[in-house]
Structures are given as structure tokens and as C-alpha cells.
N, C-alpha and C positions, 0 to 999 in steps of 0.2 A: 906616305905623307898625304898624298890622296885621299886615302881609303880614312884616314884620320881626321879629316878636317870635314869629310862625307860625314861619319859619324857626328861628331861636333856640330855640323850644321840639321842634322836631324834629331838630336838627344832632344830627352824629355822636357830640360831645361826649355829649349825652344817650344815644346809644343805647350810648356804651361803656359805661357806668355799670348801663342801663338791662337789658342781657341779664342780665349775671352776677346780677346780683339778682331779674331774673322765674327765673333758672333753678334759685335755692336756695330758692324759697317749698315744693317739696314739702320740702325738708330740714326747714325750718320747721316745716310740719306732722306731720313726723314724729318731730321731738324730741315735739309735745305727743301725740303716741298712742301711738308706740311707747319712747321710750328712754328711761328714767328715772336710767341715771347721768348725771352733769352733762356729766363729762370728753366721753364720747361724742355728748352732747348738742353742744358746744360744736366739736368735732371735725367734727362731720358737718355743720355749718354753713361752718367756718372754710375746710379742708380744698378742697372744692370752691368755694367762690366766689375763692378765690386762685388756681386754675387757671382758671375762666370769665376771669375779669379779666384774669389775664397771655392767655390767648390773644386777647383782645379787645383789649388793647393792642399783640402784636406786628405790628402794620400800626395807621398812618393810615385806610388805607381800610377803617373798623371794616364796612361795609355789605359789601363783598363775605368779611371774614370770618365774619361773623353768618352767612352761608348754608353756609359750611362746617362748622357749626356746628348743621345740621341733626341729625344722629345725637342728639346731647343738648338740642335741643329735641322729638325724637321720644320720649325718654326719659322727660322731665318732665311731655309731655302726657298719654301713658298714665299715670304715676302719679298725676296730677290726676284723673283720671278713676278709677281703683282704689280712691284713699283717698274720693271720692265714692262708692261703690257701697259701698265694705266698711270705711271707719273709719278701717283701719289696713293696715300693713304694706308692704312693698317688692314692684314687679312680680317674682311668683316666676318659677322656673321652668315650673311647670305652666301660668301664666296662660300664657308664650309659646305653649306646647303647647296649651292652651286655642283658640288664634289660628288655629291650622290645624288642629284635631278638632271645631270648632266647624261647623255648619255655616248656610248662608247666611239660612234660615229663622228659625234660634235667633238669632242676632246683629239682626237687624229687628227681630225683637221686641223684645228691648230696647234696642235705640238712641233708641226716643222717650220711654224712662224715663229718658235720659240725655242732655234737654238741658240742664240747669243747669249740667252739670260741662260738656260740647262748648262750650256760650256761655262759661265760663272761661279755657278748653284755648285759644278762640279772638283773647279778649282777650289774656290774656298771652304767647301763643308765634306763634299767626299774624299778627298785627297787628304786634308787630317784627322779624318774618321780612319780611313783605313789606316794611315798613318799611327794612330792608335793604337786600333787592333795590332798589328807589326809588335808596335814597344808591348803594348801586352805580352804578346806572344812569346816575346825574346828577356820578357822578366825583368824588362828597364824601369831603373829607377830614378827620379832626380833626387839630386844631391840636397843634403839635408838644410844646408844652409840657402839651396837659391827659395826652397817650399817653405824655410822659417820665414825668408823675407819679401816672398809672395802673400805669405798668409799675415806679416804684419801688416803690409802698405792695403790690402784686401778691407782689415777690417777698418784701418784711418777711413778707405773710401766708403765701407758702410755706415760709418760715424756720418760723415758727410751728407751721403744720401739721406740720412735720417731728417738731417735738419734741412735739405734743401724740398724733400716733399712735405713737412711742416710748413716751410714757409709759403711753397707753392698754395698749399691749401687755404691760407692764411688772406697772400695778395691775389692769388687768381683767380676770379668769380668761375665757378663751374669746372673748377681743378678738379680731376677724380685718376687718380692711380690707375684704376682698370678700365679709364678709357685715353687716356694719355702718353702711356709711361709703357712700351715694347718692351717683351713679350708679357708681361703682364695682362695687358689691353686682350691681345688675341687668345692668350689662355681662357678668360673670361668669356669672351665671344666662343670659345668652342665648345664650354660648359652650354651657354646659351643655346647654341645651335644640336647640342645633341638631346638638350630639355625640347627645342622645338619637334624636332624629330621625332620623339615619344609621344609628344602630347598629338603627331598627326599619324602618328600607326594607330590613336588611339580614336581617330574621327569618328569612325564607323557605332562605339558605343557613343561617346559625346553625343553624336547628332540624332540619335534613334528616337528621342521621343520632341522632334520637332515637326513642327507641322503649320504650314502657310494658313490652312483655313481657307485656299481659296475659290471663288466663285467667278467665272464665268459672264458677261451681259450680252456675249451673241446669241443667236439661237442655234441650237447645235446643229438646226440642218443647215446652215452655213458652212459652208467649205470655204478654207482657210491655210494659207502654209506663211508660215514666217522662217526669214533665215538669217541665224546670225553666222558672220565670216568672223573669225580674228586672225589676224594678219599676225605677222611675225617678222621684227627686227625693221619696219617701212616707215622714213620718217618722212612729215610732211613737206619739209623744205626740197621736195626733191619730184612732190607732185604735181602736173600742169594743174589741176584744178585749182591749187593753192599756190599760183604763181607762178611755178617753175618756167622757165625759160624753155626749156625741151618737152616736145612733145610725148612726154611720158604718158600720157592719158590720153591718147588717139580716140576710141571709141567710145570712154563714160563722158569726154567734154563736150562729146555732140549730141549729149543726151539730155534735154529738157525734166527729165523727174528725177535726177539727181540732184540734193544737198552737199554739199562740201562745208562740211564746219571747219574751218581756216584759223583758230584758237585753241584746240584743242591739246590740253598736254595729262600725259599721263602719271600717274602717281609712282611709281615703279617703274625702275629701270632694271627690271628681271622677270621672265617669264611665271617663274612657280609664285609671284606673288601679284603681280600685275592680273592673271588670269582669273583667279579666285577673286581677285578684287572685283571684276567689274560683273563674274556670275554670280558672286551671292548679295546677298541682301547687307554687308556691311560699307564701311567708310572705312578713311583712316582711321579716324578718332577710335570704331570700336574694332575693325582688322584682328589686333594683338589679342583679346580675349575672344569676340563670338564667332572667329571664325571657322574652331573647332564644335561649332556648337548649331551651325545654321545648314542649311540645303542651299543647293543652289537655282536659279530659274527653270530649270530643268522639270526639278518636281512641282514647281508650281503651276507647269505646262500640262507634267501629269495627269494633276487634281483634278482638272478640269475636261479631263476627257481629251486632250490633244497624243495623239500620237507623236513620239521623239526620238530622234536620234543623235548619237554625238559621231561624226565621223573625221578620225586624224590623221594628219601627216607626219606627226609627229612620235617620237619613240614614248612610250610610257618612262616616266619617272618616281614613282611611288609619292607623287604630290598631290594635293587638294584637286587640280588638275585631273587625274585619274578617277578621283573619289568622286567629283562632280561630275566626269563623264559616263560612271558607274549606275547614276540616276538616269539614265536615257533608256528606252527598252530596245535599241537598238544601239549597238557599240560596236566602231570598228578604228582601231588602229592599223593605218597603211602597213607600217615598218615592223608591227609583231612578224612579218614573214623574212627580217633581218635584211632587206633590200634598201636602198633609194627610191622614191618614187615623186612625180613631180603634184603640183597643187591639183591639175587638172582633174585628176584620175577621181578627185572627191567628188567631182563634179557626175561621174558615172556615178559614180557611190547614190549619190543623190538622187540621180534620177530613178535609177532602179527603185529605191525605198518609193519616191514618190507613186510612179507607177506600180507597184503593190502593195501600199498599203492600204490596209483596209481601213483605217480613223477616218474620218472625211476633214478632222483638222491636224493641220500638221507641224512640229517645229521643230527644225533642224540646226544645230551645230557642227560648222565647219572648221577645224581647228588648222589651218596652214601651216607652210614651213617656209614660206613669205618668202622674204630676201635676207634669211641668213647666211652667215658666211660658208661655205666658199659659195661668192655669187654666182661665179660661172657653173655651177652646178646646176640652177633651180629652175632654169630655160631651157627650152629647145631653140632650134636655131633659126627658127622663123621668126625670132622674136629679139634676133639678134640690129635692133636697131640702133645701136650705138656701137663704134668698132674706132680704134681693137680692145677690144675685151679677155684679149686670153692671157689676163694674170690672174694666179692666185697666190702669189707672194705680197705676205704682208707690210710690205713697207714703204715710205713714203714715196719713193721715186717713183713708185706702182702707182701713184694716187690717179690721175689720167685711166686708167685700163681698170680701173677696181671702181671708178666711180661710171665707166661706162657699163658695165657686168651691174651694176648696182642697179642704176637708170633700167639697165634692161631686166630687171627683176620687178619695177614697177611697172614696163610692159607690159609685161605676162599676166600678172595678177588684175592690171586694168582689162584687158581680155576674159580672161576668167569671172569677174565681176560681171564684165557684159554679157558675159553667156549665161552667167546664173538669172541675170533680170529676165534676158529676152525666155529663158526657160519658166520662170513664172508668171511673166508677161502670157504664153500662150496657154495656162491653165485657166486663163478666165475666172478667176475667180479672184477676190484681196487679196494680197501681199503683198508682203516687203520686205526688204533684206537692210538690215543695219550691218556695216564694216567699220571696222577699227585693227588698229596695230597695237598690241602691248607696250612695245616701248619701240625707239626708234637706236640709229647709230651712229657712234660716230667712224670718219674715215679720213683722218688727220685734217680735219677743219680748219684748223689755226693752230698758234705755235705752241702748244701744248702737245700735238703729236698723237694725240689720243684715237685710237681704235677700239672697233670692236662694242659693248654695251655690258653691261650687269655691273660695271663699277663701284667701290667703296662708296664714291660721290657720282652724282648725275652732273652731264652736261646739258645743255639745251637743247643739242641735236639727240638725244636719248630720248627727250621728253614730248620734243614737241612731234604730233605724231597726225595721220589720218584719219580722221571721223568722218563716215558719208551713210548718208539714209536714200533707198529708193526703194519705190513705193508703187505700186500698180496701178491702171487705169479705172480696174474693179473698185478698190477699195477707195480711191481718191475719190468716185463716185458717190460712192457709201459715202462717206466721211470728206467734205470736198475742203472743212476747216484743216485736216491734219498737214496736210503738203506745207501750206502757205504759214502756218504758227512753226512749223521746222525753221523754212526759209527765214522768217522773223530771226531766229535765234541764229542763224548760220556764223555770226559776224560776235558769237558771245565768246565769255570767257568759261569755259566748256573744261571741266576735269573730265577727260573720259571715262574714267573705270567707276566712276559714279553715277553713270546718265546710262546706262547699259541695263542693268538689272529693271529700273523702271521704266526707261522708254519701250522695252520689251514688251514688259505685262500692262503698259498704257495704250498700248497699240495694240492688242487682244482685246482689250477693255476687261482683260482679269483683275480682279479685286483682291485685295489683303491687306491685314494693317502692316504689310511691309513696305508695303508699295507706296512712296513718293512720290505725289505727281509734281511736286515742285522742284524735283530730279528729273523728269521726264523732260527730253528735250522736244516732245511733240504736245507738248500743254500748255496751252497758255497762262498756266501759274507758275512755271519754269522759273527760278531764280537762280542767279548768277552767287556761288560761294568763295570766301576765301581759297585764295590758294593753296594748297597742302601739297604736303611731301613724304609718301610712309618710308623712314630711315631706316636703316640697318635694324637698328633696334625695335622696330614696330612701331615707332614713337611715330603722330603725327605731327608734322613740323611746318612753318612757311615756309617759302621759296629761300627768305636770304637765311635760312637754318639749316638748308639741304645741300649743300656743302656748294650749290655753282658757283662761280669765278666770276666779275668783275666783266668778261669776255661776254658768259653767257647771257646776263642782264642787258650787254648793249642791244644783244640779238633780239633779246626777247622784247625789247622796247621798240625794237626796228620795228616786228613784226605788229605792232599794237597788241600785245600781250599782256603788255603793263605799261602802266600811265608813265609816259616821259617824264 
């Protein structure tokens, strides 16, 4: 009787019933996060469970169609897992790119913050996949009558669908099926992301016959080093120079030829696009097309007789990242030797290059591993100034212990900074070092819960991030305007990944018609631009288009970031 009613509750009949509906729980949860008109709501529901079902009804043998059916339980699973970690939103674009610039180190890490959602992922998609496989196997069939009137009620609801994305199209200004309407939306995105993919294996022809053209206005027997830092995952709300309450910046606050730009947000809440954005010569606006198409500051450092290096902490990931680090005539990635290593070590890195090389001018990139996650990792324990810090459990109760480890990862990096000045400080000669963060993080801020960064949508703590310029006693010498037109602008409204490429080559006094001084944030022709946001899509967007929240707006008005 058992073994009978066992059966019966596993037969095919159930499992046709049973896919279409495990395969719309993300639609579900994404009427209640994301979409607020109803029409949409009800579409993005209807729409797709009318295609699961008719596919699952056209054969009896629903079990060997459930494994064809793999693709759209691959689909559902990742999204189960996304709307776990970030709330909301559809697998973007970038997450696929996320999938292969990721590297194998970063992904460990958080996969054991991520068994709640995997225990989910498993219940609802692998358990009637194999489930499947099983009735395959055992040559089960559903009965011919429950598949006649699966596959009636199937097409009523594709009639339906028909007319409700009609009408969608019709009353909802900017209605589009493939970016609205799951899994449709992410199929689309993953066409897109595997077109981007190609067109950046293909960088290397793209970019071959570009050329800066540039010139030079020092004398080359000037001896010279410039160094740019980019930080990783550091958001400003958490820096004493830009407020913070704790003393996170011990040694740069007591430093008189330090800048802090205290507005600065970045365009990008992902490293593989953030990076490229502020080393080459593009904007949002043109990002999406010339970015397979331009060099980055690197070779304009070249042009001009500068000796270069890129040196990282970071794993290569076959991005723009790699390709622009590729333009340095010295490259060294830490973690090609498959280890952990902390920020400081680039700091040897540097000096060594400095002390042999033979250019008498010099410009270095420093690529960190900042304060990404896990933070107790990115410190030694001299630097353990905020305690206790020993969690790396991602969740909220942790927030206390994960924001001291965090705090103490802007430590470090304040340290590091200070050793990098005072080490150009004693070459007697110009320089200066510009810092910035890609993007910043969140660590459950508010009641959204939200962790971690690279999200479908940016938050404020993603964006808003660290900008600092210092500058040597040599070169202020030289040049006694450039410190004090910085300080002028410290207090602007500052896109970072835009002020980067030109304040660089402004501060060399290199010449190109790429170069922007009205980008430069050490010129006094510096102009303050609209706000932008490069989207999932490459699209440049304003602020209230880039998907923040109501929340993030208050923050960013607290901060005078935007007019009250």
C-alpha cells in the first residue's frame, strides 16, 4: 500500500505539473522585488509557465523531456542563488562575465556563504532533474489523458500570454520581452555576454593600429615616477579622511600633501569594467563601442620615453585588465605563482623596478586586492586595529566583526599608501601618486540586507568610493599651482573612472588629442559632468536610471552628492 501511494506520489503525472511550477518560483520572486506594474507582474508569471508546461506535455515520456530541459533549470538555479545574495534582479550580463573574470580563489570564498540558497538550488532543480533521469530510465509514462489536458490548459495560457505582452507593449512605455519577462531577459543577456567575450579575445587585432600620438613637455633629463594605486572593493563612507568616525587613516590624516576628494563615485560596480574605464581614454557614453578599439595610459607613458610597469595582486582574468596590463614593459602578477599574497609585497615589487631601472622617468601601476572579501584575510595582525574581527561568515549577525576586518583593511592600505609617498618622497625628484577604488561594498547597510558588490543594480555604498591625489615636495616646487587647483576641486562632484586617464597624462604634462584637461582634476579647466551610470548593458545611464533605491538617494544627498 506504501510502495503504491510511493509511486503515485512520484509518477510522471506529478512531475509534469511539478517542473513548470519549480521553474516560475524565481518569476515569483521577482514580481515581489523587482516589478511593480501588475500587467508585468502577471505576464512574467503567465508567459513562461505556459511554455514550461506545453514543453512538458509534448511527450508522455515527461522524464526524458525534463533533462532537455536542462538549459532552463540552469537558468532558474543561478537566479535562485543571485536573488539570494543581492535581493533583486535578473542574472545580468556582467554576472555571466563575472563567471569567467572571476577567479577560482574568489568563487571559494564565497561558496560557503552560499549554502542556504545551493540547499534550495538543490531541492527544487536537482532533485526533479534526477527525478527525471529515474522515470527515463524506468520507461515511465504519463497517462494519455493527464498530457491531453496539460497540453490543452498549456496552449489557453499561451493564447493568453500572447495578448498580455501585446498589451504590455502597447500601455508600458519601455516594455521589452527580453529585458522584462524571465528567462527570456537572461537568455538574451547571455547571447550578449558571450558577443562581448569575442569581441575582447579579439582586443589585441581591434586595437593594433591605434596610436596616442603622444608628446611629452618635460625635458627628458627630468627624472620623474608617477604612481597610480587602484584599490579594490574600499568604500569611502568608511575613510577618516572623508569623515569616518574611526580612525581608519592613522598616517595619510596627518599628512599635509594629501587630497581627499570626498564626492567621488564610481561608474561601475564591477571590477572588469570599472578598471578599463578609468585606464583608457573612453567615458560611458563611448565604453560599449571604443573600448575594443583604444590603448590604455600605459602606452601613452610608453610614447614618450617613460619607463612602465603594471604590478598585481590580483589573479589575471582574460579582461581588458590583462590586455592593458600587457602594454607595460614590465608585468607581474602576484598570484600567477597560485598563492595568496598581501598588498604590501607590490610595494617591494616597486621598489626593486624603481632601483633598476634604467628610464630616468618612470610610471607605475599598482593593481591591489584592497579590502575584498574574505577581509580577514588581506591583513596582518599588526593592523589589526579594530577587534574582534575574526569572522568570515557572511551574514548579518556577523555585521559588527565583518565591519571591523573591513575598517581594518582600510588600515592597511592607509599604511601602504604612506609607505608608497614617503618612498617617493625620498627619490627627490616630482611625483605623485593618484588612488582610487573601483567600486566600493556593501555589508548589510540597511534593510535590504545587501552584501558583497558587482550587483545587477548599484547601491550607493558600491559607488561611492575613495579618490586621493599626493604629490611630492619636488614637483609642487616645480609646479607650486597644481596642489592648490586639486584642493579647489577636492569638495566636487568627481566621476572617478573619468578624471583618471587625464589627471595622469596632466600631471606629466603629456600631450594627445585624447587627453581632457577639463577631465583633469588638477586643471584648472576641470568641469564638474552629469552624473552617469555604465548599466549592465553598456548603456550610459543617470543616477535615477541605474537602478538605486529611494534609500540610496537619501545617502547620497546626506553626503552632498546631490542637491537636496
Amino acid at each position: 500500500m506504501r510502495l503504491s501511494k510511493l509511486k503515485q506520489l512520484f509518477s510522471p503525472e506529478v512531475l509534469l505539473w511539478l517542473m513548470p511550477a519549480a521553474l516560475v518560483v524565481p518569476n515569483v520572486i521577482l514580481d515581489i522585488t523587482d516589478y511593480s506594474n501588475w500587467l508585468v507582474k502577471i505576464t512574467n508569471v503567465v508567459a513562461p509557465f505556459s511554455i514550461y508546461l506545453w514543453l512538458t506535455s509534448l511527450s508522455p515520456k515527461v522524464g526524458r523531456t525534463v533533462f532537455f530541459m536542462l538549459p532552463f533549470l540552469f537558468y532558474a538555479g543561478f537566479q535562485v542563488v543571485l536573488l539570494y545574495l543581492y535581493g533583486e534582479s535578473i542574472i545580468a550580463v556582467d554576472m555571466f562575465l563575472n563567471l569567467v573574470t572571476t577567479n577560482v580563489a574568489e568563487a571559494t570564498e564565497l561558496l560557503g556563504n552560499l549554502l542556504v540558497a545551493l540547499a534550495t538550488v538543490i531541492l527544487l532543480y536537482l532533485v526533479p532533474l534526477v527525478w527525471g533521469i529515474i522515470s527515463a530510465f524506468m520507461r515511465q509514462e504519463a497517462g494519455p489523458v493527464s498530457v491531453s489536458y496539460a497540453r490543452r490548459i498549456s496552449k489557453l495560457l499561451l493564447m493568453a500570454s500572447v495578448g498580455l505582452i501585446v498589451a504590455a507593449y502597447i500601455f508600458i512605455p519601455r516594455f521589452n520581452v527580453f529585458r522584462h519577462i524571465f528567462p527570456f531577459n537572461v537568455m538574451n543577456n547571455t547571447v550578449t555576454a558571450i558577443s562581448r567575450t569575442i569581441d575582447t579575445s579579439r582586443y589585441y587585432a581591434t586595437s593594433a593600429d591605434f596610436d596616442f600620438d603622444a608628446i611629452c613637455e618635460h625635458p627628458d633629463s627630468l627624472r620623474e615616477v608617477y604612481v597610480l594605486v587602484i584599490g579594490e572593493t574600499s568604500r569611502a563612507d568608511n575613510w577618516q579622511l572623508g569623515g569616518y568616525e574611526r580612525a581608519t587613516n592613522p598616517l595619510l590624516s596627518r599628512r599635509s600633501d594629501i587630497v581627499f576628494f570626498d564626492k567621488a563615485l564610481s561608474q561601475s560596480n564591477t571590477t572588469h569594467k570599472s578598471v578599463p574605464l578609468l585606464l583608457a581614454p573612453v567615458t560611458t557614453e563611448t565604453f560599449g563601442d571604443s573600448i575594443y578599439e583604444v590603448k590604455s595610459v600605459i602606452t601613452a607613458f610608453n610614447q614618450v620615453g617613460y619607463g612602465t610597469a603594471f604590478f598585481s595582486n590580483q589573479a589575471r582574468n582574460r579582461s581588458f585588465i590583462d590586455y592593458f596590463a600587457s602594454e607595460a614593459q614590465t608585468v607581474r602578477f602576484l598570484r600567477d605563482d597560485g598563492h595568496a599574497h598581501y598588498d604590501q609585497e607590490l610595494i617591494d615589487m616597486m621598489n626593486n623596478y624603481i632601483s633598476s631601472a634604467s628610464a630616468n622617468k618612470l610610471f607605475i601601476v599598482l593593481h591591489t586586492y584592497g579590502s575584498h572579501f574574505k577581509y580577514l584575510d588581506r591583513y596582518t595582525g599588526e593592523y589589526r586595529a579594530f577587534t574582534p574581527d575574526n569572522s568570515n561568515e557572511a551574514i548579518k549577525s556577523n555585521r559588527d566583526r565583518l565591519i571591523n576586518a573591513y575598517d581594518n583593511t582600510i588600515v592597511y592600505t592607509d599604511a601602504m599608501l604612506d609607505d608608497i609617498a614617503n618612498m617617493l618622497d625620498s627619490l627627490d625628484c616630482p611625483s605623485a601618486m593618484l588612488y582610487l577604488s573601483d567600486h566600493g561594498e556593501d555589508i548589510y547597510d540597511d534593510p535590504r540586507n545587501r552584501f558583497l558588490h558587482s550587483s545587477p543594480v548599484p547601491t550607493y555604498h558600491q559607488i561611492h568610493v575613495p579618490l586621493l591625489l599626493w604629490i611630492s615636495h619636488e614637483y609642487n616646487f616645480v609646479h607650486p599651482e597644481t596642489l592648490s587647483i586639486a584642493r579647489a576641486h577636492q569638495h566636487n562632484n568627481i566621476a572617478s573612472n573619468d578624471i583618471v586617464f587625464h589627471t595622469l597624462l596632466d600631471i606629466a604634462d603629456i600631450r594627445t588629442k585624447y587627453c581632457d584637461i577639463s577631465r583633469s582634476i588638477v586643471n584648472s579647466s576641470y568641469e564638474d559632468r552629469p552624473r552617469t551610470y555604465l548599466n549592465d548593458y553598456n548603456e550610459s545611464v543617470p543616477l535615477d536610471f541605474s537602478g538605486l533605491r529611494g534609500y540610496d538617494f537619501v545617502l547620497l544627498k546626506e553626503k552632498n552628492i546631490l542637491s537636496k
